[in-house]
C-alpha positions as a Markdown table, in Angstrom:
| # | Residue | x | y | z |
|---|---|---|---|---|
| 1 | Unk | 56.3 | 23.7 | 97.9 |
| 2 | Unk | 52.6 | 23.2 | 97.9 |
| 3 | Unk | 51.2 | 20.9 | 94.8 |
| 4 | Unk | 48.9 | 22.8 | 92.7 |
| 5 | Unk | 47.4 | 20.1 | 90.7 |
| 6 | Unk | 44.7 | 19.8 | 92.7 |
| 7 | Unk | 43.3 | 23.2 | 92.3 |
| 8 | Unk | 40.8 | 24.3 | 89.4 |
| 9 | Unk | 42.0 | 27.9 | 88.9 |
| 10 | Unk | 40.6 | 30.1 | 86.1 |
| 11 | Unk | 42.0 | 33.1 | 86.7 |
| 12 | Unk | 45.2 | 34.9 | 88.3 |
| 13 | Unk | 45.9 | 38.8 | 89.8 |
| 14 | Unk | 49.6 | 39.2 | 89.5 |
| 15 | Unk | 51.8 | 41.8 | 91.2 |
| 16 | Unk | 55.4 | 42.4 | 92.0 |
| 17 | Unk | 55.1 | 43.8 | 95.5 |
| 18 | Unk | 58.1 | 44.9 | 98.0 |
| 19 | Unk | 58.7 | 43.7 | 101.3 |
| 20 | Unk | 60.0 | 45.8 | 104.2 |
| 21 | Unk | 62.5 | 42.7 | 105.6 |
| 22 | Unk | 65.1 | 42.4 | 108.8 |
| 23 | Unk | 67.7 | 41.0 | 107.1 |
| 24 | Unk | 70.6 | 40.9 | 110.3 |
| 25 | Unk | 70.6 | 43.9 | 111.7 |
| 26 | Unk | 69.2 | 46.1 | 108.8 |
| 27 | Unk | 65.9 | 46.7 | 107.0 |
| 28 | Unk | 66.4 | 45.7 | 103.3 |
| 29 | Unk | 63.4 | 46.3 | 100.8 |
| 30 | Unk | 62.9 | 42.4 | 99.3 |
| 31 | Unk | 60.9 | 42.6 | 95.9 |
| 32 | Unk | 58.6 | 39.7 | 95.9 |
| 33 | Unk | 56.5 | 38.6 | 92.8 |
| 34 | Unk | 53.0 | 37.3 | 93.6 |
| 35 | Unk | 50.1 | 35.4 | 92.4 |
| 36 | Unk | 46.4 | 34.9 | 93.8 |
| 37 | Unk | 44.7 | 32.6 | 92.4 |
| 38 | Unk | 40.8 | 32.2 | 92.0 |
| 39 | Unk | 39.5 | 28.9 | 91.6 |
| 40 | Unk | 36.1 | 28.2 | 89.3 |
| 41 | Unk | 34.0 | 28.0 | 92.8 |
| 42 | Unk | 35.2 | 31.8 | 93.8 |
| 43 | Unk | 37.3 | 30.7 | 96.0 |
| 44 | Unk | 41.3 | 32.4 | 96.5 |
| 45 | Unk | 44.3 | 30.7 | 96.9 |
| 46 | Unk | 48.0 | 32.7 | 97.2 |
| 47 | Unk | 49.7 | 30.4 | 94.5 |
| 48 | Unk | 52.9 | 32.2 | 94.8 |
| 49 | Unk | 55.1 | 33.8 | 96.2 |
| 50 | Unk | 59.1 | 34.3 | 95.1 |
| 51 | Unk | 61.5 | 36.6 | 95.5 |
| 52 | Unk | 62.4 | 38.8 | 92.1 |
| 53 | Unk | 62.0 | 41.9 | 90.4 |
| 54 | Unk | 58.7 | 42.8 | 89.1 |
| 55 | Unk | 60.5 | 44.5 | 86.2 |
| 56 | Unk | 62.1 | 41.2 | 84.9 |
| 57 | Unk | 61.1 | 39.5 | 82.2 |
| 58 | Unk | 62.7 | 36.5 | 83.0 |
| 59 | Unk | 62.0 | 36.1 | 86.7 |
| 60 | Unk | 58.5 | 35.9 | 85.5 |
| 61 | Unk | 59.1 | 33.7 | 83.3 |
| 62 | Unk | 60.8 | 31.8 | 86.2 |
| 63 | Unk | 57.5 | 32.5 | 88.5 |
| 64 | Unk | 54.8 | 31.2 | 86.2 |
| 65 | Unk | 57.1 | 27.9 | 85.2 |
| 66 | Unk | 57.4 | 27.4 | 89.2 |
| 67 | Unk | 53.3 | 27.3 | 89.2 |
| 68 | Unk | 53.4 | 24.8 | 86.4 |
| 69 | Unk | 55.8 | 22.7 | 87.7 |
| 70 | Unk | 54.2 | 22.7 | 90.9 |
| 71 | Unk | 51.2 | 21.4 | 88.9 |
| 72 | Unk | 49.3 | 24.5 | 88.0 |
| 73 | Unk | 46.9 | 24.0 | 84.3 |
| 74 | Unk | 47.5 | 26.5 | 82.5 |
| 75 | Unk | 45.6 | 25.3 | 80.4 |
| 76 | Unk | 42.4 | 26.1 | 82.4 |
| 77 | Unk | 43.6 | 29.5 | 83.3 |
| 78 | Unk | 41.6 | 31.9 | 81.1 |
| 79 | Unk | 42.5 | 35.2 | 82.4 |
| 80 | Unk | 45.4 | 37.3 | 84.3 |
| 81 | Unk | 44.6 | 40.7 | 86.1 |
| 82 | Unk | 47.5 | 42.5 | 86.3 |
| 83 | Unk | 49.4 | 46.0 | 86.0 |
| 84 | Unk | 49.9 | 46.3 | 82.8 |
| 85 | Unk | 53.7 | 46.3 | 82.9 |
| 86 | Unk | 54.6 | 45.0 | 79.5 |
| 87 | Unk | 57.3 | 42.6 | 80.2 |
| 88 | Unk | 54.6 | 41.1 | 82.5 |
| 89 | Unk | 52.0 | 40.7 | 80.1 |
| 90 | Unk | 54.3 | 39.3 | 77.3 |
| 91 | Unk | 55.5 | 36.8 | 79.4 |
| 92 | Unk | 52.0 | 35.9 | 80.5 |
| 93 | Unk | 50.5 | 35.3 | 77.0 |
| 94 | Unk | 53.8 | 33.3 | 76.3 |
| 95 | Unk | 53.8 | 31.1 | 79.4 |
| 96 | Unk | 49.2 | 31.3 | 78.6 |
| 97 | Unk | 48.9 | 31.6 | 75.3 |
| 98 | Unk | 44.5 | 31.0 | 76.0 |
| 99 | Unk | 44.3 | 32.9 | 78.2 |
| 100 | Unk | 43.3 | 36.8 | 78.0 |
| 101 | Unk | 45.0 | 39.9 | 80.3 |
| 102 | Unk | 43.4 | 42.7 | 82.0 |
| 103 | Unk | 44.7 | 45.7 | 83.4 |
| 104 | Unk | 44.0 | 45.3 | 87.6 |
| 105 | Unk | 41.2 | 48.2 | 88.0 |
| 106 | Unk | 43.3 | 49.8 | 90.7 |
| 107 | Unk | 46.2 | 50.5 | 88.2 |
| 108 | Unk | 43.9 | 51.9 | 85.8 |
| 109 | Unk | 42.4 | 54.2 | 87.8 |
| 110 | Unk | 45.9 | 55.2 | 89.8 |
| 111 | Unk | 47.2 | 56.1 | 86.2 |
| 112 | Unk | 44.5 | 58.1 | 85.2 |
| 113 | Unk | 44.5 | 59.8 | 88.8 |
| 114 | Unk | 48.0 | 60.7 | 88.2 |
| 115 | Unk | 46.7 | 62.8 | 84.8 |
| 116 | Unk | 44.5 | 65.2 | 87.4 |
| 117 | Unk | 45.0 | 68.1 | 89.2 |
| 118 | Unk | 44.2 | 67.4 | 92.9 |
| 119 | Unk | 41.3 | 69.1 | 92.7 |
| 120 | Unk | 39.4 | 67.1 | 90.3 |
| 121 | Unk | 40.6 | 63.9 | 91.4 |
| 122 | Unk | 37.6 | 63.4 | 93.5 |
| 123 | Unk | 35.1 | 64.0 | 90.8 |
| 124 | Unk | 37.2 | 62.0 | 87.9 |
| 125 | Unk | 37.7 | 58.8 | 90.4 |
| 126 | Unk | 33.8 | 59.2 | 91.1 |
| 127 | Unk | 33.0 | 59.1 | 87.4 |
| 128 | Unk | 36.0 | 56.7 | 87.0 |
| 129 | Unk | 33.8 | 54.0 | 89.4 |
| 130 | Unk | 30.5 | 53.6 | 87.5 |
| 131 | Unk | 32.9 | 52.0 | 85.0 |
| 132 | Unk | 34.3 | 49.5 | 86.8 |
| 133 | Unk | 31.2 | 48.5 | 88.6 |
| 134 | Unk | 28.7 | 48.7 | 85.9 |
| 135 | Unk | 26.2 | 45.7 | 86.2 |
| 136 | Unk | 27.0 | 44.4 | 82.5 |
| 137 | Unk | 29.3 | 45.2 | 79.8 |
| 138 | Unk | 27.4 | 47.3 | 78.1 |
| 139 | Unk | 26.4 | 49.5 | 80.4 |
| 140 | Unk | 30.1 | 50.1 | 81.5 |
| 141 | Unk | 31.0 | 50.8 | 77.4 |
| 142 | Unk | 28.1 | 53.3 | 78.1 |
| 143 | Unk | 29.6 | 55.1 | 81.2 |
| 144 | Unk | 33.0 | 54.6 | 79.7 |
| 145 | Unk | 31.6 | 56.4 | 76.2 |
| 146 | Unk | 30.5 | 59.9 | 78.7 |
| 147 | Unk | 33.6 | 59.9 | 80.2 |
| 148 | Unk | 35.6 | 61.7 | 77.8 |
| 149 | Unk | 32.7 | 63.8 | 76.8 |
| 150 | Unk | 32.9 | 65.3 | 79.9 |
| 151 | Unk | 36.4 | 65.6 | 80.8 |
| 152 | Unk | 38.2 | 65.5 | 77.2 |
| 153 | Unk | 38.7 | 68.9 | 77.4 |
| 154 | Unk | 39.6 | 69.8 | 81.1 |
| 155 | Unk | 42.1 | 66.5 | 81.6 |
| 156 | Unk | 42.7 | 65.2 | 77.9 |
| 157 | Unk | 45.9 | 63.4 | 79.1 |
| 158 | Unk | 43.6 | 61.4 | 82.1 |
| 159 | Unk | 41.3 | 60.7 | 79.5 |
| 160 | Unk | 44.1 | 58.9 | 77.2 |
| 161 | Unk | 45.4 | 57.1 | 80.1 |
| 162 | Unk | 42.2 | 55.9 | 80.7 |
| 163 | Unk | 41.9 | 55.0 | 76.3 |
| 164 | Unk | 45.1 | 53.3 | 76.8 |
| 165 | Unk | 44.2 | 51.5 | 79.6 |
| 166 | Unk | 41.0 | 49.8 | 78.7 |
| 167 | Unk | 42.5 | 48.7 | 74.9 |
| 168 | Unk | 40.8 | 45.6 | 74.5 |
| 169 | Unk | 38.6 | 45.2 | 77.0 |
């Protein structure tokens, strides 16, 4: 296992991804959990990578104690990007108590997607983008404050997920 003590990361996107595997003579789906880290230069790293069930509260628990042992500071970690699955997040403000969470911008915008008819999605995930990519915080609030002015009443459920979603950011 590759010592991590060496490595100044700040922040972390976390996933539980599945693996299409040859196991023998068959294909078996292998769930994998997974971090990336990013270092205070920029740069990324693949942290870790285990086998286990995204779902799990305790395999993440198991995951993140790994990268410590391994000698990641969590101490300098100050934020994890992430799904928003909730056993996820409590275990990562457990095992990082300083450091904040925030929803991985291609969840968010799956889950609101998911509110739409298919043929608004186009048009929501265009006025979804400005959001995201907004050149400072306040402008995104700004673009984030339209968005339900415009589609509040055509997709009020997208418009909640998207609410939801963005909580304390």
């Amino acid at each position: 296992m590759r010592n991590l003590s060496a490595e100044p990361i700040r922040y972390l996107f976390i996933d539980g991804v599945n693996f299409r595997m040859r196991v023998q003579r068959r294909v078996e789906i292998v769930p994998v959990l997974a971090a990336i880290g990013v270092t205070e230069t920029g740069q990324k790293l693949v942290v870790g990578l285990q086998a286990g069930y995204k779902e799990s509260a305790a395999n993440w628990r198991e995951f993140f104690r790994d990268l410590r042992q391994r000698g990641l500071d969590g101490s300098r970690v100050t934020l994890g990007i992430m799904d928003g699955l909730t056993s996820l997040e409590t275990v990562f403000r457990e095992e990082f108590p300083q450091a904040r969470t925030q929803r991985c911008q291609v969840h968010v915008a799956r889950n609101v997607l998911a509110e739409v008819r298919r043929k608004l999605k186009a048009e929501v995930a265009a006025d979804i983008k400005p959001i995201f990519y907004a050149p400072s915080r306040l402008q995104a609030l700004e673009t984030y404050e339209r968005f339900p002015e415009k589609w509040q009443e055509v997709v009020p459920s997208a418009v909640g997920a998207l609410e939801r979603s963005l909580e304390g950011a």
